[in-house]
Structure formats: structure tokens, C-alpha cells
VOMARVEX-492941 format. One record per residue (C-alpha): chain; x, y, z. Coordinates in steps of 0.5 Angstrom, whole numbers. Example, Ala and Ser with C-alpha at 12.3 -4.5 7.8 and 13.67 -1.06 7.14 Angstrom:
   chain      xx      yy      zz
       A      25      -9      16
       A      27      -2      14
END
This chain:
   chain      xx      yy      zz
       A     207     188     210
       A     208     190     217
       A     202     195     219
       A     203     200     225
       A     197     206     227
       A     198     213     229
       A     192     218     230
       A     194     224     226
       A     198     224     219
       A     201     229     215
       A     202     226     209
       A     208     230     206
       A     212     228     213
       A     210     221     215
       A     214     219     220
       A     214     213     226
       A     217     215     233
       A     218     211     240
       A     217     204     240
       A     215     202     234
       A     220     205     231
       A     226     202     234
       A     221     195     234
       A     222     197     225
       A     230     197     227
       A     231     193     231
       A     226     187     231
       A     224     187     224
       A     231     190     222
       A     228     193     216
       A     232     197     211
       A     231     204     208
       A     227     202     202
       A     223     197     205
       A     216     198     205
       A     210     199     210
       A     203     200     212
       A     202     207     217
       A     194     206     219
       A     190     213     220
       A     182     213     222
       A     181     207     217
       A     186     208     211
       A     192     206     210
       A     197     209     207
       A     202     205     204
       A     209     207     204
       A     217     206     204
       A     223     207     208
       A     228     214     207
       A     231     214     213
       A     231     210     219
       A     235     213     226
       A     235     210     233
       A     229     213     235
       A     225     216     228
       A     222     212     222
       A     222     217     217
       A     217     214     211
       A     215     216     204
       A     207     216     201
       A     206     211     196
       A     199     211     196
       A     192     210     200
       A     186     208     200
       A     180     205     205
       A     182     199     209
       A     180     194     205
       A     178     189     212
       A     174     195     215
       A     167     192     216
       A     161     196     212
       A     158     197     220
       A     161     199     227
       A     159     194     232
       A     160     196     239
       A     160     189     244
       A     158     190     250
       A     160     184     254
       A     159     184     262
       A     164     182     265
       A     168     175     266
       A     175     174     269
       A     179     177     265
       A     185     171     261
       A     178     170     259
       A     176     178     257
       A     183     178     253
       A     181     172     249
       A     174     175     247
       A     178     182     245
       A     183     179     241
       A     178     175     238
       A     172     180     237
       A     177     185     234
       A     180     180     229
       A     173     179     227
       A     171     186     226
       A     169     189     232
       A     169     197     233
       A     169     198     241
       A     168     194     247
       A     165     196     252
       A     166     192     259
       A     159     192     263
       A     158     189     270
       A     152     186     270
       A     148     182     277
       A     152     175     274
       A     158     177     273
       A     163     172     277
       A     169     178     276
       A     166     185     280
       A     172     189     279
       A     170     196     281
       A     172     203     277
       A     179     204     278
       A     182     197     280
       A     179     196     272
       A     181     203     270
       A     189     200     272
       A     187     194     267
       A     186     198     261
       A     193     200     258
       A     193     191     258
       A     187     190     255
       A     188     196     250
       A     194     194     248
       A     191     186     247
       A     186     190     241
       A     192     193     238
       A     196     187     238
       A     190     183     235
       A     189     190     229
       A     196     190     227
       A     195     181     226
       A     188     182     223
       A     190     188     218
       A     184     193     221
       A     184     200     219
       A     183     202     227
       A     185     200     234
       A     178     198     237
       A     178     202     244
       A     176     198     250
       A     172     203     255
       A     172     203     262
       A     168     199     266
       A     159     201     265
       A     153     198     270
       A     148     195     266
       A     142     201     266
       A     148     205     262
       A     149     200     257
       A     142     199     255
       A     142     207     254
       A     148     207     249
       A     145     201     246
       A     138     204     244
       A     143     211     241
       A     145     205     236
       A     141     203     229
       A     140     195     232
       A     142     193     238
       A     142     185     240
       A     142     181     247
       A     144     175     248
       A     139     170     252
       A     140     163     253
       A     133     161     254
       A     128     160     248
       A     123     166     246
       A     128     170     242
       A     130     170     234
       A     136     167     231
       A     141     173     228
       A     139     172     221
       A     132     174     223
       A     134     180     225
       A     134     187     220
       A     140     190     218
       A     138     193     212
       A     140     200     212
       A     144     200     219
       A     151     204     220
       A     151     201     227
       A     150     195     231
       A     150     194     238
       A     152     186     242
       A     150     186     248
       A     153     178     251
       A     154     176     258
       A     159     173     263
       A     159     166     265
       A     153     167     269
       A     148     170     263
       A     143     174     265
       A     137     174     270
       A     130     175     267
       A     129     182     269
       A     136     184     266
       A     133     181     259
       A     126     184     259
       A     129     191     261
       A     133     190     255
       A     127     188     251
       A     123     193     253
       A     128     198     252
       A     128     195     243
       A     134     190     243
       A     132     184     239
       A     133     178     243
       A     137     173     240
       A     138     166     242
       A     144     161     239
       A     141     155     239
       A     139     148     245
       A     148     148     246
       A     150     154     251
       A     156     157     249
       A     161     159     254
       A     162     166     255
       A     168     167     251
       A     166     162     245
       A     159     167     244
       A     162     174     242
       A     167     169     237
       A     161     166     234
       A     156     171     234
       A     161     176     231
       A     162     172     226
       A     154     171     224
       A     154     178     225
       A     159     180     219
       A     157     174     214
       A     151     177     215
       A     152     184     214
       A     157     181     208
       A     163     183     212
       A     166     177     212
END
């Protein structure tokens, strides 16, 4: 069933406008009758169609309920910056797997240094890239992605969150099932770019309470690390 978002909802007059709505009638051709899913703040909301015009789809409430894909933990990725096909590929793929927000940061390794408002004019993209990935994945939300932050900030939003965990190619750290997650709401993941992390990067993280985390002898590309560790995190956690 096709799934669009909306931010607010009045359920007595649930409508879809603007591009969405002539994609309802002129790509998908639907019909008066036909149903869909309008996802608002993690619930959907399962409608049909009463009217379709040139620019409105007006609906009516067939039921609602939680979304069922929503994973039981937020979990904010924190990814330092790669260039950026591969950046589209980690926020497509995070987001299939579950992922709540992805805050790109720009650490001492980073390959790609864009600065705020050179990365400010990428994010209508990137974001767009999030939804598409919620619309195909059958998510509740819309993950944000964020304007670009420098490593110190990270680590202060991280230490906010319940767990919070780096990445860090080198051995001494635990693997993920190792780390406890019970009792958690919130999850930090802190991976980075093609170059890793340097030493003081890592021991700032630990010294700050982020569980270091190693992956294993094979070092992953930084596109293939969010997509593996995502999926370890929501087994883990059961929300796979």
C-alpha cells in the first residue's frame, strides 16, 4: 500500500496536497476508493480515497495504529563525513534498517571537508534520499539528517543519549553484543569517514563514556560499517 508523511493530522479531514498528491493521480493513477497509508509521528493511519482533484487527495480514516517497523530504540548515527554518492548510500540504507536521525560530522580524517553552508545547500537532497528510503522501508518517520557538526559536539550530544558507541578499527575495544542495552530508549553510533579515527579522536570518545566497539580483523568501508552495524544494533536490541 503506498505510504506518504505529514507532520500534522486532523483525522476528520485528512487530505494530501501538492506533489504527492498529483504523484496519487498522475503516476500511481489511483482511484476513489483505493487505499493508503498517511504516516504522522510514528502511526499510521490506514485510509481511502473520496475525492481526488488536481492538486488535493481527500481521504477517509479506516483505521490506526502504531507502525509496526518502528524499532523499540532511537538511534542517532553519527557519521563523519565521506563524499557524498557514498553519504547518499549510508542514509538510504541506515534508514531502511531503522535508523531515527543522521547527524554528519566532520572529523580530522574526513576526505570530504565541506563547510556549513556549502553542506547547508546538500541537505534538501539528503533529506529527500531519507524519505524516499521511509516510504520504500515502511517506516513511521522521516529520519532527519542535520546540518554538519565538528567532532567535540558530537560527543557532547552522544554523552545526552542512554548508550553511545564508536567504532574503532584498531583492537582493545568490545564487540556490540557485549555492550548493555537493557533498559535503553536511545543509542548513539558514532562511525568514520574512509580515513577512521586517529587515537586522540578515540580516547576523547572513551574518556567521555562511549563504548568502543571493534568489528572484527577485516576493515570494513565506511559505507559498509553503518549498514553492518545497524543491523547488529536492531538484532540486538530485537528490532529486527
Amino acid at each position: 500500500m503506498p505510504r506518504f508523511f505529514t507532520n500534522v493530522i486532523d483525522e476528520n479531514n485528512i487530505t494530501i496536497g501538492g506533489d504527492d498528491a498529483r504523484h496519487i493521480g498522475r503516476s500511481l493513477r489511483m482511484k476513489i476508493g483505493e487505499g493508503l497509508t498517511v504516516c504522522c509521528c510514528g502511526i499510521d493511519y490506514n485510509c481511502v480515497i473520496s475525492s481526488i482533484s488536481e492538486d488535493t487527495v481527500r481521504l477517509e480514516l479506516v483505521s490506526k495504529a502504531p507502525c509496526a517497523s518502528e524499532p523499540s530504540v532511537d538511534v542517532t548515527l553519527f557519521q563523519a563525513v565521506p563524499k557524498l554518492d557514498k553519504l547518499e548510500h549510508i542514509i538510504q540504507k541506515t534508514v531502511e534498517l531503522g535508523v531515527s536521525r543522521i547527524v554528519p560530522v566532520l572529523t580530522r580524517r574526513c576526505v570530504s571537508r565541506p563547510n556549513e553552508k556549502d553542506f547547508a545547500k546538500k541537505l534538501p537532497r539528503l533529506n529527500k534520499i531519507s524519505e524516499e528510503a521511509a516510504k520504500q522501508s515502511g517506516r513511521g518517520i522521516i529520519p532527519e539528517v542535520t546540518p554538519i557538526i565538528n567532532y567535540k559536539n558530537a560527543i557532547a550530544e552522544m554523552k545526552k543519549l542512554d548508550r553511545s558507541i564508536i567504532l574503532y578499527e584498531e583492537e582493545g575495544g568490545c564487540s556490540l553484543e557485549k555492550v548493555d542495552y537493557s533498559g535503553i530508549k536511545t543509542v548513539g553510533l558514532l562511525i568514520g569517514s574512509e580515513g577512521g579515527f586517529d587515537r586522540e579522536e578515540a580516547e576523547l570518545a572513551e574518556n567521555a563514556g562511549v563504548n568502543r566497539v571493534w568489528l572484527g580483523k577485516r576493515i570494513l568501508r565506511c559505507e559498509t560499517a553503518p549498514t553492518v552495524a545497524m543491523s547488529l544494533l536492531m538484532f540486538l536490541t530485537n528490532n529486527l
